[in-house]
C-alpha positions as a Markdown table, in Angstrom:
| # | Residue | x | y | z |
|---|---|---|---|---|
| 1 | Unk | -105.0 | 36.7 | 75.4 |
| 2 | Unk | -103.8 | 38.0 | 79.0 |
| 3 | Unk | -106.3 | 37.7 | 82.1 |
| 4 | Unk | -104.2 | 39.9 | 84.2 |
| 5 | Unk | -104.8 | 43.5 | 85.2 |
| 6 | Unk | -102.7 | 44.3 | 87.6 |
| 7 | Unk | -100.9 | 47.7 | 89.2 |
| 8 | Unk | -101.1 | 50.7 | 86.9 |
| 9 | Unk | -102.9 | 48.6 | 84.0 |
| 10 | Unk | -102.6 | 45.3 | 81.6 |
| 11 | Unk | -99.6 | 43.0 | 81.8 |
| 12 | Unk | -98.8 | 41.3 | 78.3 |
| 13 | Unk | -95.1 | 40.5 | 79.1 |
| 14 | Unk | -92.4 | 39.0 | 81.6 |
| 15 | Unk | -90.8 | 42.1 | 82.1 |
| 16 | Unk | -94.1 | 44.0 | 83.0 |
| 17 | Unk | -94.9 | 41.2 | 85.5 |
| 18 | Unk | -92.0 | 40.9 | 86.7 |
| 19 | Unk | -91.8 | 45.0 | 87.5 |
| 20 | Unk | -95.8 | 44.4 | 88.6 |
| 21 | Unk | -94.1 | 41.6 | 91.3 |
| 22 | Unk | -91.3 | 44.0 | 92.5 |
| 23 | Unk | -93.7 | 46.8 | 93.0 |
| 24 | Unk | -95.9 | 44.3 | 95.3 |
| 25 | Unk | -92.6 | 43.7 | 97.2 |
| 26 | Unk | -91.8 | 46.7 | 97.5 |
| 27 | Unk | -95.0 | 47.5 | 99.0 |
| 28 | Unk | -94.6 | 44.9 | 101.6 |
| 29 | Unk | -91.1 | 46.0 | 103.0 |
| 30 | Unk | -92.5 | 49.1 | 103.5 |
| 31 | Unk | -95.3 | 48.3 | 105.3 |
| 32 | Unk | -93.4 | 45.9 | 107.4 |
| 33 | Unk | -91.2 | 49.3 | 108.3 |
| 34 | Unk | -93.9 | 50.2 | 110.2 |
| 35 | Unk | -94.9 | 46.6 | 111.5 |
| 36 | Unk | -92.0 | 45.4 | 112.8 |
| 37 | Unk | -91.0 | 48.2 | 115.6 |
| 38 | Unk | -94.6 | 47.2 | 116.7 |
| 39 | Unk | -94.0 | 43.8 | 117.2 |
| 40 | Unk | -90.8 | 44.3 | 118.9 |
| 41 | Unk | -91.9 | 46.5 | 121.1 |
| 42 | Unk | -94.9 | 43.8 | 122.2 |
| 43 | Unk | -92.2 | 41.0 | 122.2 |
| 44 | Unk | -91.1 | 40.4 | 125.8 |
| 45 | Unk | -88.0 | 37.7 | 124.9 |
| 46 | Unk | -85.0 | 39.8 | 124.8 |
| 47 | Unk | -83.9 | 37.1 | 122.0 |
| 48 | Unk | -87.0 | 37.9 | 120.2 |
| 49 | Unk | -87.3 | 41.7 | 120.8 |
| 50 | Unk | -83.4 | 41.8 | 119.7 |
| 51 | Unk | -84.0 | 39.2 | 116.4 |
| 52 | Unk | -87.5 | 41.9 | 115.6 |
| 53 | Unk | -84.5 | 45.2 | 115.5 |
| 54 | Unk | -82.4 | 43.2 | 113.4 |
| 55 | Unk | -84.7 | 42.7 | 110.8 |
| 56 | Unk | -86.1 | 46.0 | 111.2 |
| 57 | Unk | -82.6 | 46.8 | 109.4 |
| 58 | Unk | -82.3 | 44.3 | 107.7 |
| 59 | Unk | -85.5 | 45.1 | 105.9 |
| 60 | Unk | -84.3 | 48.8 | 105.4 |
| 61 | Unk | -81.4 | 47.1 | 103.1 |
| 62 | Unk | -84.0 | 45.2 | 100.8 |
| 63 | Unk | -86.9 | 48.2 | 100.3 |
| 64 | Unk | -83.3 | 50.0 | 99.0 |
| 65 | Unk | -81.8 | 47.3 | 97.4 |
| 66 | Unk | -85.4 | 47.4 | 95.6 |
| 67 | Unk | -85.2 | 50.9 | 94.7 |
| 68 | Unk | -81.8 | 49.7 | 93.2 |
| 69 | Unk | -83.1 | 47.5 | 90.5 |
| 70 | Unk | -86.2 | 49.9 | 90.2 |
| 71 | Unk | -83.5 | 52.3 | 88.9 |
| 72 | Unk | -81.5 | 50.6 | 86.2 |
| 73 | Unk | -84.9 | 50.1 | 84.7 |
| 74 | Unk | -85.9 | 54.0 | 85.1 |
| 75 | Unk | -89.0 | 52.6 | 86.7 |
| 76 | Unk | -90.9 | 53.8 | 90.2 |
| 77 | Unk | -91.2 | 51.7 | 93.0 |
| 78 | Unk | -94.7 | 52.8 | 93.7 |
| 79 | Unk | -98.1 | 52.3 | 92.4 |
| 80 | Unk | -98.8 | 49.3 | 94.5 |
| 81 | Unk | -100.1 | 48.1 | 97.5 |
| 82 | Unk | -99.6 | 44.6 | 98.7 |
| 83 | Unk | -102.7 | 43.0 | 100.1 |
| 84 | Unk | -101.2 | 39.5 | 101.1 |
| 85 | Unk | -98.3 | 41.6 | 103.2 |
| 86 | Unk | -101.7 | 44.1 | 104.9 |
| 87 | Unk | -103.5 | 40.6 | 106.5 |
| 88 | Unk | -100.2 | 39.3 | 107.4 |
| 89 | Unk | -99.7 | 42.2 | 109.3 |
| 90 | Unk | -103.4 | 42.9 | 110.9 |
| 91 | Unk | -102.9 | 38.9 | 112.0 |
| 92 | Unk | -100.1 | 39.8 | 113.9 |
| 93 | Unk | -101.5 | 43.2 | 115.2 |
| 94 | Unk | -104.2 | 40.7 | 116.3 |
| 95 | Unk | -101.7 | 38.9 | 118.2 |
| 96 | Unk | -100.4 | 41.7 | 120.0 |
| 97 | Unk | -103.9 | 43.4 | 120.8 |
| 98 | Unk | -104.6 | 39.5 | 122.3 |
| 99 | Unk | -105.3 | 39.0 | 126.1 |
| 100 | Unk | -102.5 | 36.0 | 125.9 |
| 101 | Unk | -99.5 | 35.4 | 128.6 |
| 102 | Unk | -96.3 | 37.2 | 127.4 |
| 103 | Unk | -94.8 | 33.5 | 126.5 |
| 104 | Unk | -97.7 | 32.6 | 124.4 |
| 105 | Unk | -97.9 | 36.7 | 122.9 |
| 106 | Unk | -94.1 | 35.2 | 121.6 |
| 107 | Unk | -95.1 | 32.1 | 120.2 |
| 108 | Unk | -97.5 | 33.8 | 118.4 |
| 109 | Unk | -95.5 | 36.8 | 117.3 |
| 110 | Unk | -93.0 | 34.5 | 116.0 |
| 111 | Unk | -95.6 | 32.8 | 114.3 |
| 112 | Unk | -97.0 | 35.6 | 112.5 |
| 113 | Unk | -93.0 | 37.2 | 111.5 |
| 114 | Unk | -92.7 | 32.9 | 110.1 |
| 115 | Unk | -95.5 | 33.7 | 107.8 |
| 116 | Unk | -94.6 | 36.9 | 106.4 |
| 117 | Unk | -91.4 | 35.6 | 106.2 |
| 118 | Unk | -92.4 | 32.4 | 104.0 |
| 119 | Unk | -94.4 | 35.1 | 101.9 |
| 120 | Unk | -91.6 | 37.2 | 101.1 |
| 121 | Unk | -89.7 | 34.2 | 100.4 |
| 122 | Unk | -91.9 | 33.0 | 98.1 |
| 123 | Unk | -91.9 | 36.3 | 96.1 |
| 124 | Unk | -88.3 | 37.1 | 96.2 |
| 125 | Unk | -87.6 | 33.2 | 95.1 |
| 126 | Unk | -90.2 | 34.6 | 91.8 |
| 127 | Unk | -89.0 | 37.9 | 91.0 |
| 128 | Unk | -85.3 | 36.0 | 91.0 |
| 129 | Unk | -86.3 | 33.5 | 88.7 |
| 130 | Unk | -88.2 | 36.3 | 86.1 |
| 131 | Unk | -84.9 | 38.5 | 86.4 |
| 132 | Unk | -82.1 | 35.1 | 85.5 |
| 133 | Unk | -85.1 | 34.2 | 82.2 |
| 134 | Unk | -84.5 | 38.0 | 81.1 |
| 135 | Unk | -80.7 | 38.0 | 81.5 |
| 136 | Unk | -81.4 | 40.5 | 84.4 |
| 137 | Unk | -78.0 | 39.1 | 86.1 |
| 138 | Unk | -77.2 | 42.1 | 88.8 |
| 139 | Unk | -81.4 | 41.9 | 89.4 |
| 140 | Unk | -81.3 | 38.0 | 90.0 |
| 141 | Unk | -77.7 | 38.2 | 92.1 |
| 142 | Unk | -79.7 | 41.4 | 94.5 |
| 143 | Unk | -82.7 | 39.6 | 94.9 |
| 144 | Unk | -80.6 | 36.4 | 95.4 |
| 145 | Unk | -79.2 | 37.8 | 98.5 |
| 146 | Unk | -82.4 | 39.1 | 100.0 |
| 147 | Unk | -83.7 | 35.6 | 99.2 |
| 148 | Unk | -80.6 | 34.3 | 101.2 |
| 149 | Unk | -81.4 | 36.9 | 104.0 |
| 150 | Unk | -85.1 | 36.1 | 104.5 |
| 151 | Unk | -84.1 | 32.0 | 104.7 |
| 152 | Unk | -81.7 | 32.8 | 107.7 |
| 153 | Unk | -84.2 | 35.4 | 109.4 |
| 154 | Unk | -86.4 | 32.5 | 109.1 |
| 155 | Unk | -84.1 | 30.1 | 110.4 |
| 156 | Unk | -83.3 | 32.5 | 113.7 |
| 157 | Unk | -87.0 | 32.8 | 114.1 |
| 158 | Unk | -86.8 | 28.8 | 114.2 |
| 159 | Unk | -84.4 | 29.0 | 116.8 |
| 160 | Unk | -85.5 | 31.1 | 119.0 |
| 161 | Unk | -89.0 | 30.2 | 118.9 |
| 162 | Unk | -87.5 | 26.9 | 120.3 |
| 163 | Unk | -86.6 | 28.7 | 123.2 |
| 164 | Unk | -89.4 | 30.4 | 123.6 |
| 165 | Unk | -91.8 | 27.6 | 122.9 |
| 166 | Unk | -90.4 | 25.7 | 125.8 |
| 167 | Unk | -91.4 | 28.2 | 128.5 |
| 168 | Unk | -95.2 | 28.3 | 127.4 |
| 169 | Unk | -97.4 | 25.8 | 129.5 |
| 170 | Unk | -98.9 | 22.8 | 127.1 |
| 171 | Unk | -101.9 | 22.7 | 128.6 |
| 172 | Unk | -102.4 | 19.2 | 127.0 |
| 173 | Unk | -101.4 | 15.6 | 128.3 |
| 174 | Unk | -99.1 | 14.0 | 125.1 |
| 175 | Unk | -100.7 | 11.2 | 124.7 |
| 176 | Unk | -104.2 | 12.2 | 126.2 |
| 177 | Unk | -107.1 | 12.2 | 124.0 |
| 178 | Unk | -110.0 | 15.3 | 123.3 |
């Protein structure tokens, strides 16, 4: 018996689900298409705006490598909208619509890219897995590199949210208690 109902209708096998998982990744690059010039735009660390530009393209490159695998099964992309990747982004458009100094609008903004980044990772990490189980070996080895890719966006984030982190104030004593 299968409890799952998802995209266009029931899912009784790997290869549906796994198709069902694409589709909601697919979903979420494009959505972040139209996220991410927005969040470079409100980024005011030239390291930030610059890393926000970079994976603007770099995200261009997974929604096609997507299409890619979407192909060799004679499948559409579309059908699905991804609700996880739609709060991520309001979150962040929160951020930016936020009466916060432009050092703590960063922070935050690299915050809110971590999380969606994390997300994606987490899918990408699935959808790899599902394709190696189905002997979906050019699948597994694209979605293995956008795996790779979203790890090292994440790690620049890292980085320059260390830079950024040290120019916003504390506002707390180490040490002092609430």
């Amino acid at each position: 018996m299968n409890i799952f109902n998802l995209g266009k209708g029931k899912v009784t096998t790997l290869h549906e689900l796994f198709l069902d998982q694409l589709r909601d990744l697919y979903s979420a690059e494009t959505q972040l298409l139209t996220a991410i010039p927005e969040m470079a735009k409100a980024a005011s660390a030239p390291d930030l705006k610059k890393g926000f530009q970079q994976h603007f393209e770099q995200t261009k490159v997974h929604a096609m490598r997507l299409e890619k695998i979407f192909k060799t099964f004679d499948e559409s992309p579309e059908g699905k909208t991804c609700a996880a990747m739609k709060g991520l982004i309001a979150e962040g458009q929160e951020t930016i619509s936020e009466n916060a100094s432009k050092e703590v609008r960063d922070a935050a903004l690299i915050a809110a890219a971590q999380r969606v980044e994390h997300y994606e990772m987490a899918g990408y990490g699935t959808v790899r897995t599902y394709a190696e189980m189905m002997g979906h070996t050019e699948a597994a080895d694209l979605l293995q590199l956008t795996l790779d890719e979203e790890g090292e966006t994440n790690k620049k984030l890292t980085e320059i949210s260390r830079l950024v982190n040290s120019s916003v104030p504390i506002g707390h004593e180490v040490g002092a208690r609430a």
